[in-house]
VEXGU-355624 format. One line per 5 residues: number of its first residue (from 0); for each residue y, z, x of N, C-alpha, C. Coordinates in Angstrom, 3 decimals, decimal comma. Example, Ala and Ser with C-alpha at 12.3 -4.5 7.8 and 13.67 -1.06 7.14 Angstrom:
2
0> -5,690/7,800/13,190/-4,500/7,800/12,300/-3,300/7,800/13,200  -2,250/7,080/12,850/-1,060/7,140/13,670/0,030/7,870/12,900
END
This chain:
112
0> 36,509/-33,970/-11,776/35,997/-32,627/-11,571/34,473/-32,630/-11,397  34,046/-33,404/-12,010/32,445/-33,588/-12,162/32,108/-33,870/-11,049  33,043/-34,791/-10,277/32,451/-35,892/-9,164/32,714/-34,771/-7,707  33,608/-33,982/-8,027/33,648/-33,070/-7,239/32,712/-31,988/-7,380  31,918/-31,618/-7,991/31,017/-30,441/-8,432/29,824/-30,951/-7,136
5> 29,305/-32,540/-8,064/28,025/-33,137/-7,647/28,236/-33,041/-5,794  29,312/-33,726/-5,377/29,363/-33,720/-4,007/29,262/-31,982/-3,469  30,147/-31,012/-4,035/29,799/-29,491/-3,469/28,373/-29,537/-3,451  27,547/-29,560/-4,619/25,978/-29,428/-4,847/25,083/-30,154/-3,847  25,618/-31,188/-3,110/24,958/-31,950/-2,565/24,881/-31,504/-1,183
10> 26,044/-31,045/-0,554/26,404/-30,780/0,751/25,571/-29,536/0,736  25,791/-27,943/-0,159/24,657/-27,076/0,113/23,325/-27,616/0,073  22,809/-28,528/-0,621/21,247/-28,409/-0,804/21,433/-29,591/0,610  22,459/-30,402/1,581/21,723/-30,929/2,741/20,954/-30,201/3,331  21,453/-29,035/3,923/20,698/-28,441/4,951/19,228/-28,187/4,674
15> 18,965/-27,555/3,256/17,600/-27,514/2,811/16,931/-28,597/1,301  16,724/-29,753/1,981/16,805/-30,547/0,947/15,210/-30,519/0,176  14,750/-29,218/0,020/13,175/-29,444/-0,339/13,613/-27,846/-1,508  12,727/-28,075/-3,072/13,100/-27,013/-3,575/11,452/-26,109/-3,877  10,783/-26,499/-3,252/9,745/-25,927/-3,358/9,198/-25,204/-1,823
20> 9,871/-25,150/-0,671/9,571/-24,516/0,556/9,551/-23,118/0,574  9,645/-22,157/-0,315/8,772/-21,192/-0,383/7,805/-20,381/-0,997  7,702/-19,389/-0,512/6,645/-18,637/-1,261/6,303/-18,692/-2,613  7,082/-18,834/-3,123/6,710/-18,777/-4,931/6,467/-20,234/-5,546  5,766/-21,132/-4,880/6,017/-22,090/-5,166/4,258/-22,837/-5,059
25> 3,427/-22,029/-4,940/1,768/-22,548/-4,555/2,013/-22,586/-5,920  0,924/-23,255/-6,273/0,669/-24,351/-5,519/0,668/-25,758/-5,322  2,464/-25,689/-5,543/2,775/-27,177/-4,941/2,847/-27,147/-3,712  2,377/-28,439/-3,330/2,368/-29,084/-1,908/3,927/-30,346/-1,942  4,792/-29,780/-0,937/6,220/-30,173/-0,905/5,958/-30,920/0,090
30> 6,157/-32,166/-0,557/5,839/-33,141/0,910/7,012/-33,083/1,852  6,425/-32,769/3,609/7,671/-32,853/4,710/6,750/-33,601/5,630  7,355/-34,475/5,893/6,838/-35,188/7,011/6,948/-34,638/8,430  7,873/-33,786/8,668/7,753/-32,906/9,922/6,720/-31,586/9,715  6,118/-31,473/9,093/4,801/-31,019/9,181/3,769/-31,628/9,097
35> 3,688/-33,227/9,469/2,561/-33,779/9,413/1,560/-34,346/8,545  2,574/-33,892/6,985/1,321/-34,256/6,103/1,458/-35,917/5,474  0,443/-36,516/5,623/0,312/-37,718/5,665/0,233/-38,180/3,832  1,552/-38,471/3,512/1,638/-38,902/2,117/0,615/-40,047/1,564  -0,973/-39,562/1,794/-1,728/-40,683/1,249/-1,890/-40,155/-0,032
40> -1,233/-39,274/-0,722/-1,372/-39,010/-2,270/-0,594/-39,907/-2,785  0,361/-40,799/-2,336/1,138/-42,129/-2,895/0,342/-42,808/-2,899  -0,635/-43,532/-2,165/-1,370/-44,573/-1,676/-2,645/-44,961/-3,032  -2,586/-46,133/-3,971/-2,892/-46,079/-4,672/-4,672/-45,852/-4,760  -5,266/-46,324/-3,659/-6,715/-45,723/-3,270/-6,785/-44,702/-3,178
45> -6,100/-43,984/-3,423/-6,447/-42,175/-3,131/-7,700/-42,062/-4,245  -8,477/-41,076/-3,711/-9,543/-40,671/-4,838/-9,512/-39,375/-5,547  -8,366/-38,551/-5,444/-8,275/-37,497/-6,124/-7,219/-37,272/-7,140  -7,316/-36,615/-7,726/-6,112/-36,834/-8,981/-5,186/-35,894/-8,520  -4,287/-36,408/-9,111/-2,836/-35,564/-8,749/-1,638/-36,095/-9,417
50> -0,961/-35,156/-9,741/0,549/-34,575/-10,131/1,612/-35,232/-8,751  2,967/-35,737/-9,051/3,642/-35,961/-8,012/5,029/-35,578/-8,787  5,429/-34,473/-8,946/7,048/-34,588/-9,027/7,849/-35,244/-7,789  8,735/-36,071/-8,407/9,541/-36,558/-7,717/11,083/-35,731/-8,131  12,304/-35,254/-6,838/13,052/-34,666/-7,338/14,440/-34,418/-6,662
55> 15,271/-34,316/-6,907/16,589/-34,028/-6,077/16,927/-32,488/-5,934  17,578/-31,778/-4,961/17,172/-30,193/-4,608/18,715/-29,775/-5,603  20,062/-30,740/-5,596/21,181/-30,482/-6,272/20,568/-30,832/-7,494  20,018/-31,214/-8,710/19,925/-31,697/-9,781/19,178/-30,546/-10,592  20,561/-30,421/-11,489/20,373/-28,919/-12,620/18,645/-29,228/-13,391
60> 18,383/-30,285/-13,757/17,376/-30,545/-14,666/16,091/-29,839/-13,404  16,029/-30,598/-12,222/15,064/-30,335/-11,231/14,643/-28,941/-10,833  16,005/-28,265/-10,912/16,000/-26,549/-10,786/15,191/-25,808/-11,797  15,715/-26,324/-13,272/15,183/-25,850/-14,455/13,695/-26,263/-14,816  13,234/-27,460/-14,135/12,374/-28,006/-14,154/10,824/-26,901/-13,228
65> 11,531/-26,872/-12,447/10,366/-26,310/-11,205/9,514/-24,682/-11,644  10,241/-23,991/-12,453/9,233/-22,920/-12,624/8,082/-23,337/-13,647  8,160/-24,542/-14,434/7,437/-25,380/-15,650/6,768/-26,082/-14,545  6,719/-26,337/-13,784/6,270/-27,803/-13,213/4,960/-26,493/-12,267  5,550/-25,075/-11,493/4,350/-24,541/-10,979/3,265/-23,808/-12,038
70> 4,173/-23,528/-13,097/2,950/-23,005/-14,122/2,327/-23,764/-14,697  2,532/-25,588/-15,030/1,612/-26,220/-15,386/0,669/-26,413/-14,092  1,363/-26,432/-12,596/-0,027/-26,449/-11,963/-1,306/-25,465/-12,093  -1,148/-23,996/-11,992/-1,160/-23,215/-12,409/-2,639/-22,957/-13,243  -1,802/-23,544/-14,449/-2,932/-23,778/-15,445/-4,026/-24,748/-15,654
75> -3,084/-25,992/-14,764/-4,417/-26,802/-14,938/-5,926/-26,499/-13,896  -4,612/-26,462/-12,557/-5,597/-25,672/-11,518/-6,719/-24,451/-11,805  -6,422/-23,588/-13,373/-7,513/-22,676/-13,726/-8,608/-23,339/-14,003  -8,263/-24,532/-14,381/-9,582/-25,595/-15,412/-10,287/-26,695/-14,193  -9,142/-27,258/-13,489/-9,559/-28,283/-12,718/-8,872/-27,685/-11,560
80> -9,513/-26,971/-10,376/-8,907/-27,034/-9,090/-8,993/-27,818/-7,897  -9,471/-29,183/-8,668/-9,836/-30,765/-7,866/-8,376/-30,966/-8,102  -7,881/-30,848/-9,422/-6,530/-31,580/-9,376/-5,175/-31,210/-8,089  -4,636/-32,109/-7,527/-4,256/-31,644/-6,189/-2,000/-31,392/-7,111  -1,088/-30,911/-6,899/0,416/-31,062/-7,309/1,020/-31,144/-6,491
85> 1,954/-32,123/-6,145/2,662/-32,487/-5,005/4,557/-32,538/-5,498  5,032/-32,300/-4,443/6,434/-32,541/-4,722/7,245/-33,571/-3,835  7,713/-34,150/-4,065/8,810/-35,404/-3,202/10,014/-34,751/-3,185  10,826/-34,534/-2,311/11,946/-34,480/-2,120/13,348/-35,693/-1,994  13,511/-36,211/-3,166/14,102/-37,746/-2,599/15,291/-37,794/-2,326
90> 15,568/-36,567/-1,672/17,182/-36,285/-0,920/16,799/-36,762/0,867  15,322/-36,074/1,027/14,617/-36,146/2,245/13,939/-37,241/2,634  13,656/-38,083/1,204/12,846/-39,248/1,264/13,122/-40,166/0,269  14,286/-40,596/0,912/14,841/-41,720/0,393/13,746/-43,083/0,117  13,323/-43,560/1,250/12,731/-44,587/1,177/11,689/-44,578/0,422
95> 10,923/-43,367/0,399/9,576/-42,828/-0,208/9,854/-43,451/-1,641  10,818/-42,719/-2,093/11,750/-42,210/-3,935/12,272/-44,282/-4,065  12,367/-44,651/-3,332/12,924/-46,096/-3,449/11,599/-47,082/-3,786  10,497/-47,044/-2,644/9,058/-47,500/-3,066/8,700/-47,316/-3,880  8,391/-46,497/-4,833/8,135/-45,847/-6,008/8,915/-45,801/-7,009
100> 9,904/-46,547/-7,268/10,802/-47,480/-7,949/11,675/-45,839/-8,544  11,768/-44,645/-8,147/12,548/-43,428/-9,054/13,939/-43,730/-9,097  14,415/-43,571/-10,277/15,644/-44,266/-10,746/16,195/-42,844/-11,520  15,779/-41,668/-11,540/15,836/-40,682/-11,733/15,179/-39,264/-11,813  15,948/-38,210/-11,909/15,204/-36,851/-11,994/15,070/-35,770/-12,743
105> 14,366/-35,118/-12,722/12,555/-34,872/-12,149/12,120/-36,243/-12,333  11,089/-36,865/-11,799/10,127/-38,174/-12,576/8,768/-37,660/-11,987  7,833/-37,370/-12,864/6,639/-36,672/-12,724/5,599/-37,538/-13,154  4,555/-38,037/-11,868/3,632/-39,456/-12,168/2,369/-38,764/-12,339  1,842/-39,068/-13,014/-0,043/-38,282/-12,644/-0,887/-39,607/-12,527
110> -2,079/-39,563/-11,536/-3,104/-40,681/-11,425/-4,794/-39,867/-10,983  -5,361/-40,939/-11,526/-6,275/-39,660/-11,453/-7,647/-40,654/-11,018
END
């Protein structure tokens, strides 16, 4: 029954496999590569600090996770608005979520 739930959950969230693509969601930055944005916030030379949830769009924890995950941006962003929050989608970015060794979800990295 379980194994049947996860597969229903999976097939709705294909079509939109990103859980931060709208409005209520600044200010995370949802990484999509069909908009161009160049994931050098992975890249360990980056010089700015940042937040990276990593996350699956079916995964109950990830759902429950995301209104915590924009109000800590939120807040930190009141104190530090250098700090940049990013989201991975690793339904969308498999290979990304594989480089970065995620073996599960949410997994939330900070580097600074």
């Amino acid at each position: 029954m379980l194994t049947i739930l996860f597969f229903i959950l999976q097939s709705v969230y294909a079509e939109n496999p990103y859980l931060y693509h709208d409005n209520k969601s600044a200010p995370i930055i949802d990484y999509d590569e069909l908009d161009n944005i160049n994931p050098h916030f992975l890249k360990s030379n980056s010089l700015e600090s940042r937040v990276v949830e990593f996350y699956a769009p079916w995964c109950g924890g990830c759902i429950n996770y995301k209104p915590h995950y924009i109000d800590l941006a939120l807040n930190v962003q009141a104190k530090e608005p250098t700090i940049k929050f990013y989201a991975v989608s690793c339904q969308a970015h498999k290979t990304i979520c594989r480089e970065q060794h995620i073996t599960s979800y949410p997994c939330t990295k900070a580097s600074t």
